[in-house]
KOLPAZA-703001 format. One record per residue: x, y, z of N, C-alpha, C, O in turn; residue in one letter. Coordinates in pm, whole numbers, plus 50000, padded with zeros to 5 digits. Example, Ala and Ser with C-alpha at 12.3 -4.5 7.8 and 13.67 -1.06 7.14 Angstrom:
BEGIN
513194943150780512304955050780513204967050780514244966850846a/512854977550708513674989450714512905000350787513415011450804s/
end
This chain:
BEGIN
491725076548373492995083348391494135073348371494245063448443x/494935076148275496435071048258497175070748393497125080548468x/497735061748418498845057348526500265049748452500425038448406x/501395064648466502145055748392503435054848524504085063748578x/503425041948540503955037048697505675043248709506255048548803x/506185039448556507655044248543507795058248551508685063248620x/506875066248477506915083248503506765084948672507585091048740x/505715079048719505305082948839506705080848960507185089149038x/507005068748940508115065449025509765072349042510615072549131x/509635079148870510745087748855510605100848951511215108049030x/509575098948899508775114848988509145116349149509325126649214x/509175104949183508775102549352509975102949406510965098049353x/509955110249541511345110749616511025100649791510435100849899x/511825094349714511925085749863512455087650005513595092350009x/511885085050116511775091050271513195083750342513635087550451x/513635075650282515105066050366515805059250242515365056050132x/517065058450302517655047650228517405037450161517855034150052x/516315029650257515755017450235514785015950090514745007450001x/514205025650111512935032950033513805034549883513435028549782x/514845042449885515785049449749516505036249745517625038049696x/516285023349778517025014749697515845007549667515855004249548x/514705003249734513174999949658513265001549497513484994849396x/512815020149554512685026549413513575022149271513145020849157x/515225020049334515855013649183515734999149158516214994249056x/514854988749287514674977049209513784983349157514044990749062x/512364982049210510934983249101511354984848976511164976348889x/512114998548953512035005148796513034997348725512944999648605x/514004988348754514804982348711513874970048691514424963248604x/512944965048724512434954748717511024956648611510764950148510x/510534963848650509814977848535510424970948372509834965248281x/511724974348390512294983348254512894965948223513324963948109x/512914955248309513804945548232512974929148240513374917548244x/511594935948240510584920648300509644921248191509354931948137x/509224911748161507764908648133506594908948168506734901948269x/505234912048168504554905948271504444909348415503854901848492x/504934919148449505304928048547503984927348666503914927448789x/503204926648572501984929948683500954918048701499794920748732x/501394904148681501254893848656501434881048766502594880048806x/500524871648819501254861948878502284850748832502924841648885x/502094856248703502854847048615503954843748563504434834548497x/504444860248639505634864548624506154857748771505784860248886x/507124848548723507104842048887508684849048942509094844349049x/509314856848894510504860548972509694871949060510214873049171x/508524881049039508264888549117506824891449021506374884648928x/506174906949094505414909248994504364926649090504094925249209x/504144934049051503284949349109502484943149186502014932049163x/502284949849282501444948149390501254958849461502244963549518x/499574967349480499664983449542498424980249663497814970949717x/498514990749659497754991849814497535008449859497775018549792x/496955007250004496405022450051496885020950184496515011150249x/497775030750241497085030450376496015045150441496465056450463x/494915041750455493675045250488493565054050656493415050150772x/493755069550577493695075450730492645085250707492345090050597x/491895088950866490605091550864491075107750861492275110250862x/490225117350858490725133350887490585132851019490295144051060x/490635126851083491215126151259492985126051262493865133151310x/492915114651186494805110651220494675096251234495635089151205x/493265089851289493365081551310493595068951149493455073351035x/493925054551175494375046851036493715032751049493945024551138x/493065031750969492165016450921493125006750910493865008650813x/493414995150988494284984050975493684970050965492744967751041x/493994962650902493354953450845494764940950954495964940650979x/493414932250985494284919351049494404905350971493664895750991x/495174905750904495214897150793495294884150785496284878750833x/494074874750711494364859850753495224846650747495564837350820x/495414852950574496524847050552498354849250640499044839650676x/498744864350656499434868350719499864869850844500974872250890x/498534867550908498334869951057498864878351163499304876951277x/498644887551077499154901051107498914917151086498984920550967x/498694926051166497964935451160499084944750993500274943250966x/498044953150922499184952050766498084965450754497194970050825x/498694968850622497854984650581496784972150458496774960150486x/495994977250334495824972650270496164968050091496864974850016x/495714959650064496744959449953496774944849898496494934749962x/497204945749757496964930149673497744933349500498244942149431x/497364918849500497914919749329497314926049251496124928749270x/498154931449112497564939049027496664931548907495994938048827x/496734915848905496554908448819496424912748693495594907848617x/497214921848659496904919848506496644938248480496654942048363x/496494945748559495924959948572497294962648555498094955548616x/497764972348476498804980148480498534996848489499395004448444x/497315001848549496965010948629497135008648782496105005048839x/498505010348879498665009648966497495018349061497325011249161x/496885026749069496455034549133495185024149141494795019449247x/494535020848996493325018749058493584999349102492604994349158x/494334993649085494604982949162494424990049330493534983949389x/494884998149392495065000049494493605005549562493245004749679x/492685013149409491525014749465490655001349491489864999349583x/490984993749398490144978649414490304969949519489454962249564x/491754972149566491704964249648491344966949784490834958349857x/491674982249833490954990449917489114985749920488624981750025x/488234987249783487164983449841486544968649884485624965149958x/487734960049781487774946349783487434941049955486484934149991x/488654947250052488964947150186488674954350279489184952250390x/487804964450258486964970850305485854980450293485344987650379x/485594978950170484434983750121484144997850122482995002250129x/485265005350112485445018550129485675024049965486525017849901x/485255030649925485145037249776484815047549729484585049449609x/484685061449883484775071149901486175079549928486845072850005x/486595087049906488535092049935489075098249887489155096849765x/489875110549960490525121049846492275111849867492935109849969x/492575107849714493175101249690494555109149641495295105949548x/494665121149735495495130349694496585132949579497775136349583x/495615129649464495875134449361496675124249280497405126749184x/496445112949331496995100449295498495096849315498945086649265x/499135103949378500725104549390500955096749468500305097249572x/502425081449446502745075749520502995078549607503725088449601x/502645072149794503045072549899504305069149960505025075850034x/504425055949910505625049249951505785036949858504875032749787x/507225030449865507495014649789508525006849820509675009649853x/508054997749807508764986749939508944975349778508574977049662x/509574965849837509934950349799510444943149895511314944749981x/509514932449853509794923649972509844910249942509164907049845x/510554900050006510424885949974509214876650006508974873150122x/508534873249910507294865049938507774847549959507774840549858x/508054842750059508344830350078507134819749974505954821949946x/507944809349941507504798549893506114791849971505874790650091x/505314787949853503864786649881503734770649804503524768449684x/503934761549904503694750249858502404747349781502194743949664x/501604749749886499644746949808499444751949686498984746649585x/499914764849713499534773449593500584770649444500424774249328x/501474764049499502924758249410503084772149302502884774449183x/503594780049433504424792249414505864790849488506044787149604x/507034795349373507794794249392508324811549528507674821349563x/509184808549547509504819249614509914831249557511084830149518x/509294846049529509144857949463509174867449555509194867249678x/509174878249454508944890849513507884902349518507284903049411x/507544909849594506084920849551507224933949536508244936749599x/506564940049428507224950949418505854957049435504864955949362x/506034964449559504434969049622504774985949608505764992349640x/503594989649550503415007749566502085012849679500885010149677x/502815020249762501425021949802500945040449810501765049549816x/499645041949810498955054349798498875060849953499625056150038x/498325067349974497575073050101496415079750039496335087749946x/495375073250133493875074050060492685084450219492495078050322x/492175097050209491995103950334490245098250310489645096950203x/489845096250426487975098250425487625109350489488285118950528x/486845107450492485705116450570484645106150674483825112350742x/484675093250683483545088850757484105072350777484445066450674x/484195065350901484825056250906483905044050932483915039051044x/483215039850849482145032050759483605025050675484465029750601x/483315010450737484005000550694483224984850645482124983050696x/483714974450556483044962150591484054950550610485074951350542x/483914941450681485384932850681485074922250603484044915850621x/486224918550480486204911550384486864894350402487874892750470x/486324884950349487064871450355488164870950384488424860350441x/489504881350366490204879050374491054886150510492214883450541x/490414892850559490844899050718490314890350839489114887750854x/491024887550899490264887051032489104893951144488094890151205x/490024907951128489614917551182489924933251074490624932950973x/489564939651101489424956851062488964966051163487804967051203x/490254974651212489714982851300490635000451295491635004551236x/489945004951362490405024351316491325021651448490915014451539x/492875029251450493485030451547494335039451544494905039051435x/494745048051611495305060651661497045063151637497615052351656x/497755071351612499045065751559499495057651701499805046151669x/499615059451823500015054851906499895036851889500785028451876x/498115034951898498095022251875498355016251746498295004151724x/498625024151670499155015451526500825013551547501325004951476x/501525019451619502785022151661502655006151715503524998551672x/501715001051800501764990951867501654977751795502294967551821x/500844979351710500364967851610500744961651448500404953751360x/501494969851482502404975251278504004972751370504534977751469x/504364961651263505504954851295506774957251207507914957551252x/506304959251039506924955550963507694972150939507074982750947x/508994970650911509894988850915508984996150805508645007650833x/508544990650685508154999750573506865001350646506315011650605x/506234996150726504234999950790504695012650889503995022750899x/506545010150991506285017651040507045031350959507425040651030x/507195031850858507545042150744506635050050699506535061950670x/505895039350698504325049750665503705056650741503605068950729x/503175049550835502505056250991503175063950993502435073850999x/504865069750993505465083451010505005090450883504665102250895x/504955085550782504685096250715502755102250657502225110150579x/502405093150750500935098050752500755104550867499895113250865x/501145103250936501135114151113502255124451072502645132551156x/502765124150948503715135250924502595145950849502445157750881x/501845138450742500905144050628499935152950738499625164850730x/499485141150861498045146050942498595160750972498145170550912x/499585161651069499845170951122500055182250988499925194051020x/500265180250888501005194850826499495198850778499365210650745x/498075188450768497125193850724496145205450848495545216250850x/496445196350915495925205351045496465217851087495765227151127x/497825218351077498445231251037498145242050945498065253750985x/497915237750788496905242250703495425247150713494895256550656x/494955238750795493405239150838493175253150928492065258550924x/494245258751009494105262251131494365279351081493985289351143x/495015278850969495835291650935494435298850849494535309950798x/
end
């Protein structure tokens, strides 16, 4: 399946302010970069992800090692300019999950953010222009990967507790927004 990131993003209506000024870097950066989906591209470069909720309500959070910090999931596109399935790879990459109704592939949310300077890695200081999906299971069968600390299922309440960053807690609203309107659906 074709993923064409600029159609898709035109497509997408953003949940805040914050979000509807995201949306005009990415596509501005889209439309005036090279290499876009690249580490090589060192002013910035795509970066997608999932956040992973069960048909409970409940949401898979990954405790991240490098980051050290509880985060949804998610990584570089290296080179994939199919955003979607970057986000599936890296989903099983980090937890070994590769089962999911991936509702129809439509962006969730999109953030940018400043990636501070990485001496070791002698990365200059950039940006992620991150997309992310919402990915539903059916069965919460996980494996924790090199790069988490921890991986664990938690309830919106306790993800309320553990999710720090405004765009994680952007999401969590709008996946306890999604849960509820399905269960509503379910019931009728």
């Amino acid at each position: 399946m074709k993923f064409d990131l600029i159609k898709e993003l035109e497509e997408y209506t953003p949940k805040d302010e914050m979000e509807i000024e995201d949306k005009k870097k990415i596509l501005k950066f889209l439309k005036t970069n090279e290499n876009c989906y690249s580490r090589t591209n060192l002013k910035g470069h795509i970066t997608a992800g999932a956040v992973i909720m069960h048909e409970d309500g409940d949401l898979l959070i990954n405790f991240h090692k490098i980051l050290k910090k509880w985060v949804f999931f998610g990584g570089h596109s290296d080179g994939e300019t199919n955003t979607l399935n970057v986000a599936k790879r890296e989903v099983a990459e980090e937890s070994g999950i590769t089962e999911y109704d991936d509702l129809g592939g439509k962006i969730f949310d999109v953030e940018v953010h400043l990636i501070p300077e990485n001496k070791a890695k002698k990365e200059p200081e950039h940006y992620h222009y991150d997309i992310q999906f919402l990915f539903i299971v059916n069965k919460k069968d996980f494996k924790i990967s090199n790069e988490s600390i921890n991986i664990k299922w938690v309830n919106i309440k306790e993800a309320r507790q553990l999710l720090t960053d405004k765009d994680q807690i952007r999401m969590l609203n709008k996946a306890s927004e999604i849960h509820k309107n399905r269960q509503i659906n379910n019931s009728i």
